[in-house]
ZAVO-699107 format. One record per residue (C-alpha): x, y, z; residue in one letter. Coordinates in nm, 2 decimals, decimal comma, m for minus. Layout:
BEGIN
<node px="X" py="Y" pz="Z" r="A"/>
...
//
This chain:
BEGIN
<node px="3,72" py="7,70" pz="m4,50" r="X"/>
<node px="3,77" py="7,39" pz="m4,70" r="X"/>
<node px="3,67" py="7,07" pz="m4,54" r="X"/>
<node px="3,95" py="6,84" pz="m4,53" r="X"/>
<node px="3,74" py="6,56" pz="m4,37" r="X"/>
<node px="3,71" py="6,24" pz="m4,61" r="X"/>
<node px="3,46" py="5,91" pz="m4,55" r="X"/>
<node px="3,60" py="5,68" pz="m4,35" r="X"/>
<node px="3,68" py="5,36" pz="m4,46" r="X"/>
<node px="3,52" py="5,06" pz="m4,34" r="X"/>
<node px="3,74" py="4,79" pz="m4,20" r="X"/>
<node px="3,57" py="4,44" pz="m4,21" r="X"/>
<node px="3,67" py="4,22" pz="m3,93" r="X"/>
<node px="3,81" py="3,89" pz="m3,99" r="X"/>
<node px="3,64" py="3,62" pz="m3,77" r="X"/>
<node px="3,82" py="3,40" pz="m3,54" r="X"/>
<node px="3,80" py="3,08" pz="m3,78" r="X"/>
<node px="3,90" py="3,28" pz="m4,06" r="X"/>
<node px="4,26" py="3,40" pz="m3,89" r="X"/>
<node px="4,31" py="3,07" pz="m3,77" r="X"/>
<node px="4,25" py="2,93" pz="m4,13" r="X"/>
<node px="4,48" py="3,13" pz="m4,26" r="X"/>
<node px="4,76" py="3,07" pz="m4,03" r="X"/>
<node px="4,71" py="2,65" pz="m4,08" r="X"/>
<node px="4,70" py="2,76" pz="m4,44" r="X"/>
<node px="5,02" py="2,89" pz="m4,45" r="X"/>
<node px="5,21" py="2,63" pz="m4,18" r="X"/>
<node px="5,14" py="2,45" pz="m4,51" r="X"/>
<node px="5,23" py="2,64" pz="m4,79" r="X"/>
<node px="5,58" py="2,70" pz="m4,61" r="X"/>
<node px="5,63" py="2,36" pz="m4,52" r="X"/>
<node px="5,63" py="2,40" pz="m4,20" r="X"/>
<node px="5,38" py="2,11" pz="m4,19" r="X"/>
<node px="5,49" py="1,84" pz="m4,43" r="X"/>
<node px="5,28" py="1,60" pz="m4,62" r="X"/>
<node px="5,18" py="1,33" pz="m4,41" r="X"/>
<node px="5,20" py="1,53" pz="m4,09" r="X"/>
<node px="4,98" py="1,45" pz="m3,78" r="X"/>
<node px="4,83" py="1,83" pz="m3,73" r="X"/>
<node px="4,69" py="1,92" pz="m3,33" r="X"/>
<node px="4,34" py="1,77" pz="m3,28" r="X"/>
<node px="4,04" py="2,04" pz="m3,23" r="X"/>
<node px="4,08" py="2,07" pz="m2,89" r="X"/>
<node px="4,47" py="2,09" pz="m2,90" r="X"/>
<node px="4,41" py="2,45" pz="m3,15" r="X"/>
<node px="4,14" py="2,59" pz="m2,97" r="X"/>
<node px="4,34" py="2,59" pz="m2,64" r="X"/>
<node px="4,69" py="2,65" pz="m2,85" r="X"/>
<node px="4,49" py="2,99" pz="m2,99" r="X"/>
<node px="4,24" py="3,08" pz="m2,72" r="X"/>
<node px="3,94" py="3,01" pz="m2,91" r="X"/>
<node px="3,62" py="2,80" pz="m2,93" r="X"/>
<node px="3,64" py="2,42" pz="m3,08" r="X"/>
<node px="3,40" py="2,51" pz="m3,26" r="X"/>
<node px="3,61" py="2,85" pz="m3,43" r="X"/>
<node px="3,90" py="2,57" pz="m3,46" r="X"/>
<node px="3,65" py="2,29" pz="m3,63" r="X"/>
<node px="3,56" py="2,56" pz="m3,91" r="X"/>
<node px="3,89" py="2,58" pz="m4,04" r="X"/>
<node px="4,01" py="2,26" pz="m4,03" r="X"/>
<node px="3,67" py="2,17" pz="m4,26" r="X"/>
<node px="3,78" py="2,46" pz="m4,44" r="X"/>
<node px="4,14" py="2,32" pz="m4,49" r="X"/>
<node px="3,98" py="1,95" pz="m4,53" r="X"/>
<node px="3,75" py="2,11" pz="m4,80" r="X"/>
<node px="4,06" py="2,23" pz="m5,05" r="X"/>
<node px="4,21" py="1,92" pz="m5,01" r="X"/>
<node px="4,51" py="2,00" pz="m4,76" r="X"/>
<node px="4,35" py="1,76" pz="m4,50" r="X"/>
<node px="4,26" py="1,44" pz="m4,44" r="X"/>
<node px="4,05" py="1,29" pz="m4,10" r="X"/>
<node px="4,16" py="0,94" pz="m4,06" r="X"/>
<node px="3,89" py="0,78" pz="m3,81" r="X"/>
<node px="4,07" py="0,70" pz="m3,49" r="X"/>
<node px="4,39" py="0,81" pz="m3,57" r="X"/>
<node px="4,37" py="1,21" pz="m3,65" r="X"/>
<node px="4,44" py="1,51" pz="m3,90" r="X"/>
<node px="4,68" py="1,48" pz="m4,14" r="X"/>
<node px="4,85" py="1,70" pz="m4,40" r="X"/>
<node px="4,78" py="1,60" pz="m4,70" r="X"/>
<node px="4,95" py="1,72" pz="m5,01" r="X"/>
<node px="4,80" py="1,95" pz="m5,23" r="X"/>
<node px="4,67" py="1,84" pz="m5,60" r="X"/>
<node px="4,51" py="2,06" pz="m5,85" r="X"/>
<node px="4,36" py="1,79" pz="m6,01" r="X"/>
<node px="4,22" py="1,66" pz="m5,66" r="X"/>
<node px="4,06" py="2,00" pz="m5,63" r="X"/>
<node px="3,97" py="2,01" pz="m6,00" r="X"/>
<node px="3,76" py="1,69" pz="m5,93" r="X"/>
<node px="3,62" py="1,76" pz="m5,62" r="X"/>
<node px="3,40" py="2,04" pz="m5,82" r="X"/>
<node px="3,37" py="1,82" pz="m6,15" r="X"/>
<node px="2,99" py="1,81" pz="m6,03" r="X"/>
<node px="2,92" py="2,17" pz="m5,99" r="X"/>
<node px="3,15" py="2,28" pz="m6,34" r="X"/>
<node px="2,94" py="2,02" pz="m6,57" r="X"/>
<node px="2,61" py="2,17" pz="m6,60" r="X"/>
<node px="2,43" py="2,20" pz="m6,96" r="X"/>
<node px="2,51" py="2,58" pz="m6,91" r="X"/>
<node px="2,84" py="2,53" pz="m6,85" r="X"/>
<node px="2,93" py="2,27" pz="m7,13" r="X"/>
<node px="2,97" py="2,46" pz="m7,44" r="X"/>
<node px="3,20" py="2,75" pz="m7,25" r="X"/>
<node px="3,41" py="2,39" pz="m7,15" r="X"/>
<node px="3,41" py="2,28" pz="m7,53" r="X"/>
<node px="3,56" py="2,62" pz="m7,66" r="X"/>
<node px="3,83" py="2,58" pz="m7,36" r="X"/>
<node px="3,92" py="2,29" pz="m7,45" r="X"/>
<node px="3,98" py="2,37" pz="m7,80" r="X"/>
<node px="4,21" py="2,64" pz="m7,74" r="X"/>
<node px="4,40" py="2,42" pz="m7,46" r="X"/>
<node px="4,43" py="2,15" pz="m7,72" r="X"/>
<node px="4,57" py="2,40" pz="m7,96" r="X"/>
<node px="4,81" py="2,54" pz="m7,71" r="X"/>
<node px="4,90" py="2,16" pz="m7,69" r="X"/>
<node px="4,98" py="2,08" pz="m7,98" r="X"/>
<node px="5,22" py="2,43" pz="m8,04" r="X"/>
<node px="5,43" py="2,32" pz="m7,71" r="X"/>
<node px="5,44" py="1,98" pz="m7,81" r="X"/>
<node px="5,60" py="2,11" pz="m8,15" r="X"/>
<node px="5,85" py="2,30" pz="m7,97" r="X"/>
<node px="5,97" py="2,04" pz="m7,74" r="X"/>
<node px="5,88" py="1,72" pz="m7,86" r="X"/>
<node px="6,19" py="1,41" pz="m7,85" r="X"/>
<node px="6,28" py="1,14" pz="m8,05" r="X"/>
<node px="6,09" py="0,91" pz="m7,81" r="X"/>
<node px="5,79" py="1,16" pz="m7,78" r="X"/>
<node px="5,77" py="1,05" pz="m8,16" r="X"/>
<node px="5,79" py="0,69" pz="m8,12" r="X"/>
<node px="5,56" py="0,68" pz="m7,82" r="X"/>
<node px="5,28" py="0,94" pz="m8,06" r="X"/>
<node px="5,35" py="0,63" pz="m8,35" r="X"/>
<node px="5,32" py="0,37" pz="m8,09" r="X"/>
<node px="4,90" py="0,52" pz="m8,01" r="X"/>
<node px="4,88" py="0,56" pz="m8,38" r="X"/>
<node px="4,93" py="0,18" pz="m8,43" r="X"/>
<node px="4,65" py="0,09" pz="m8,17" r="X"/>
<node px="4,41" py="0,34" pz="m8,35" r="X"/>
<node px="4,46" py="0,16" pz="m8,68" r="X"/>
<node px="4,43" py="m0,14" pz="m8,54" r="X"/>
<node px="4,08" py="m0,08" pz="m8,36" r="X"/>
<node px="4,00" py="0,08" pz="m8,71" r="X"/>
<node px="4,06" py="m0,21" pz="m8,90" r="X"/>
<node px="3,87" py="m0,41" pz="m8,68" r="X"/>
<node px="3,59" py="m0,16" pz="m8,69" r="X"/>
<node px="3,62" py="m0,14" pz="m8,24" r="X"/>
<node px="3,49" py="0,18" pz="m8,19" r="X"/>
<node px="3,58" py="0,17" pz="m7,82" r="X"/>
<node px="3,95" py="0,05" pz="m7,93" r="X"/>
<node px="3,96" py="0,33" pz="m8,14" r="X"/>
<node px="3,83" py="0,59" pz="m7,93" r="X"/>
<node px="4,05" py="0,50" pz="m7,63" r="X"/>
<node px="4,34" py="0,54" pz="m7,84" r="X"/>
<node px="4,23" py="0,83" pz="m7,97" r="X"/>
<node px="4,22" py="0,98" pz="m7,58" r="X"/>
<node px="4,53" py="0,81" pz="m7,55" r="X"/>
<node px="4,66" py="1,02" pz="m7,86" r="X"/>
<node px="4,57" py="1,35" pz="m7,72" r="X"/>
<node px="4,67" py="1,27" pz="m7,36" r="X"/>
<node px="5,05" py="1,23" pz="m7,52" r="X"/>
<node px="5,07" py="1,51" pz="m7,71" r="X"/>
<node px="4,97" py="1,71" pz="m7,39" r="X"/>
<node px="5,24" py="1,49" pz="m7,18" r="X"/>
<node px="5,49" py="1,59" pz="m7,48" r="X"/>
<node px="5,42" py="1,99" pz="m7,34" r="X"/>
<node px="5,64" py="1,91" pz="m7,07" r="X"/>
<node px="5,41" py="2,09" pz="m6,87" r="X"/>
<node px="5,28" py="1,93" pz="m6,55" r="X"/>
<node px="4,98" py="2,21" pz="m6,52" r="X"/>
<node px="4,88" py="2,12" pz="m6,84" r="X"/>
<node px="4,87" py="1,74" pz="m6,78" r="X"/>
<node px="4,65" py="1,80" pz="m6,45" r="X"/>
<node px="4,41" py="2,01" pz="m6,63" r="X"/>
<node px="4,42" py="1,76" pz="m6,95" r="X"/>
<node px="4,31" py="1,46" pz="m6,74" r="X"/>
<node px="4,04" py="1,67" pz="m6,57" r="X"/>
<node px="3,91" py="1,84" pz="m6,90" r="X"/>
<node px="3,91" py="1,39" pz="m7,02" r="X"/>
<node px="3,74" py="1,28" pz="m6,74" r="X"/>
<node px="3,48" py="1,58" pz="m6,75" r="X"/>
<node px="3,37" py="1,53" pz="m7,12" r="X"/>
<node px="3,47" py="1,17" pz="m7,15" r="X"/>
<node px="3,10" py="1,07" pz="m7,23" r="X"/>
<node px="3,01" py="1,42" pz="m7,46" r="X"/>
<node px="3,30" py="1,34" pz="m7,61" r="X"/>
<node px="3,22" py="0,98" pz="m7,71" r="X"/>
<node px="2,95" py="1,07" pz="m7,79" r="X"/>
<node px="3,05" py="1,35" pz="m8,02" r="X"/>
<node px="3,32" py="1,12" pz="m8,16" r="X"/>
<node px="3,01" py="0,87" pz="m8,30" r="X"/>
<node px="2,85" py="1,13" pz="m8,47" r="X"/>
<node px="3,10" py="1,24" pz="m8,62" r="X"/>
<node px="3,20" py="0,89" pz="m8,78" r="X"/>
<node px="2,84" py="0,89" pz="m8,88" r="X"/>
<node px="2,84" py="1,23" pz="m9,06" r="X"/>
<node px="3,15" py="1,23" pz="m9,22" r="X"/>
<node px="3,05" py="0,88" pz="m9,36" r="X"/>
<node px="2,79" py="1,05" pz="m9,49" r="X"/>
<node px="2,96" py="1,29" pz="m9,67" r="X"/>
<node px="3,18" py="1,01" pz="m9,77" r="X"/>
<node px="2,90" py="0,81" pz="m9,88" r="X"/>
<node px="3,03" py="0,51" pz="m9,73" r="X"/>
<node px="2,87" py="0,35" pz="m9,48" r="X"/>
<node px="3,12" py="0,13" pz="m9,33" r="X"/>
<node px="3,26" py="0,17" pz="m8,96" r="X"/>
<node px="3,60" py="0,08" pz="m9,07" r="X"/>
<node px="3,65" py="0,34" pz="m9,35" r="X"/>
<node px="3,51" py="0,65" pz="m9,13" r="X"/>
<node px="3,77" py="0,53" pz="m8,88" r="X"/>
<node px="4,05" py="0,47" pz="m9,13" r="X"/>
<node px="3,98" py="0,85" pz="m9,30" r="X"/>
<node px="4,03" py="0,99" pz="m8,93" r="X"/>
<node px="4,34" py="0,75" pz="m8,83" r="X"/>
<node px="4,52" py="0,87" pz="m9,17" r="X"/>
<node px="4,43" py="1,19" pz="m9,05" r="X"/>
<node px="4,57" py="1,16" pz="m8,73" r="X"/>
<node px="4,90" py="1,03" pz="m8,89" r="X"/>
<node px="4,91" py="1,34" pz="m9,08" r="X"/>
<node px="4,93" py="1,51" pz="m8,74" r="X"/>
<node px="5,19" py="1,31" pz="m8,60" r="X"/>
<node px="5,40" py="1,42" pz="m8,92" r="X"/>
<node px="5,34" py="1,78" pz="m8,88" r="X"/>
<node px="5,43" py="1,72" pz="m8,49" r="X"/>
<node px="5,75" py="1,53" pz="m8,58" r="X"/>
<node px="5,88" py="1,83" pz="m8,82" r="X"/>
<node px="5,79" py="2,13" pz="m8,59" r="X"/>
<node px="5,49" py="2,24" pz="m8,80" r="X"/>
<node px="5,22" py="2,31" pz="m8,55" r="X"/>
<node px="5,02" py="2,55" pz="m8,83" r="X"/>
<node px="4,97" py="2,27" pz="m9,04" r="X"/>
<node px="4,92" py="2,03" pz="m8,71" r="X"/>
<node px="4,62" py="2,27" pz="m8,58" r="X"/>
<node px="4,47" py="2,27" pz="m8,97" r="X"/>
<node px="4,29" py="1,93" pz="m8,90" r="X"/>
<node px="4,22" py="2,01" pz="m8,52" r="X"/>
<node px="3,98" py="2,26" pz="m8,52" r="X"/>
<node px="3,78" py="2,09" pz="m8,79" r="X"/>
<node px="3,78" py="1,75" pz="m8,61" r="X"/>
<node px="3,64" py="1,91" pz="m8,25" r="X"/>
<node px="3,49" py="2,18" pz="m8,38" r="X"/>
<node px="3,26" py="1,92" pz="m8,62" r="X"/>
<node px="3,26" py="1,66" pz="m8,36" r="X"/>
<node px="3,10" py="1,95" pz="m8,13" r="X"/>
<node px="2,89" py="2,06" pz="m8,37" r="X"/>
<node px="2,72" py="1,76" pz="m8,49" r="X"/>
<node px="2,56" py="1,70" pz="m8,12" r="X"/>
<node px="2,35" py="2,01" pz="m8,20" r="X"/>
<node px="2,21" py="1,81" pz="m8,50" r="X"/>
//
């Protein structure tokens, strides 16, 4: 006779501040608890839900943790509302190890590139003039051989063309992936003067600077006429050598 008894399955049971957790959690995702909010104190949810203060204190830190609370000292719990670029942040610390840096690097080559293609797409008139408007600074840092100048505008540069995606995600993850390799980058960004001048066989600040803002104004143009191919030509060359020459 065939054996139609199969393995059970083993349920895992869900602790008390893990259920609680998840029904806070969603009081916020529905709205039910707007931003701002005054939430019950620790004592007010453990009675409310039968449960230790202890079981109610766990998810609250848990909720405090992902950003979705705030303790104000004397005054209580409070919604607070929810940022991916808060949360981003938060774990800035933990995601910029030396193992983790050159899997960041290639990410944020292929999120520039994805940049620069919406930015084609949807770019405006004003997009344009703002683009032309960080263009101006970067010459004018060049001329004046102000590294710092130039390499401000130069974040200031990419941050538009990102803000010209229309994509508020993108913008989050932009100023995180800025703030996250804002000194590699720098740092990158000097070397790269230095090599290319090199190869230039000119030594002087200014003209490295001028090569790349002439470069950079051949980006705006390819922006400006919907041409992201020729836009991404220079990109990958600029990051990828900037990258590269910290290995040297």
């Amino acid at each position: 006779m065939e054996n139609n008894k199969s393995t059970p399955v083993k349920l895992q049971r869900t602790s008390v501040s893990e259920q609680i957790f998840a029904i806070l959690k969603q009081k916020i995702a529905s709205g039910e608890w707007q931003d701002g909010q005054k939430i019950p104190s620790e004592n007010e949810l453990a009675a409310q839900f039968g449960v230790s203060r202890m079981s109610a204190r766990s998810a609250l830190q848990r909720l405090s943790a992902l950003g979705l609370l705030e303790t104000r000292p004397g005054d209580g719990t409070f919604v607070r509302a929810f940022s991916l670029l808060n949360y981003f942040q938060e774990a800035t610390d933990l995601i910029a190890t030396s193992n983790n840096m050159e899997q960041i690097r290639e990410f944020r080559n292929f999120f520039e590139s994805d940049c620069v293609r919406l930015a084609c797409a949807r770019r405006s008139r004003q997009d344009i003039e703002e683009l032309k408007a960080i263009w101006q600074r970067m010459q004018s840092a060049a001329e004046a051989e102000d590294f710092d100048g130039f390499f401000e505008a130069d974040m200031d540069f990419h941050d538009q063309i990102c803000a010209m995606t229309g994509n508020e995600l993108f913008q989050m993850v932009n100023s995180w992936l800025r703030n996250l390799m804002m000194p590699q980058l720098k740092f990158n960004t000097m070397n790269f003067a230095r090599i290319r001048g090199c190869s230039l066989d000119r030594e002087a600040p200014n003209y490295v600077l001028r090569v790349l803002t002439e470069e950079h104004q051949d980006y705006i143009h390819a922006i400006e006429q919907q041409q992201p191919q020729i836009a991404l030509k220079n990109m990958p060359r600029y990051f990828g050598d900037a990258a590269g020459s910290q290995a040297q």
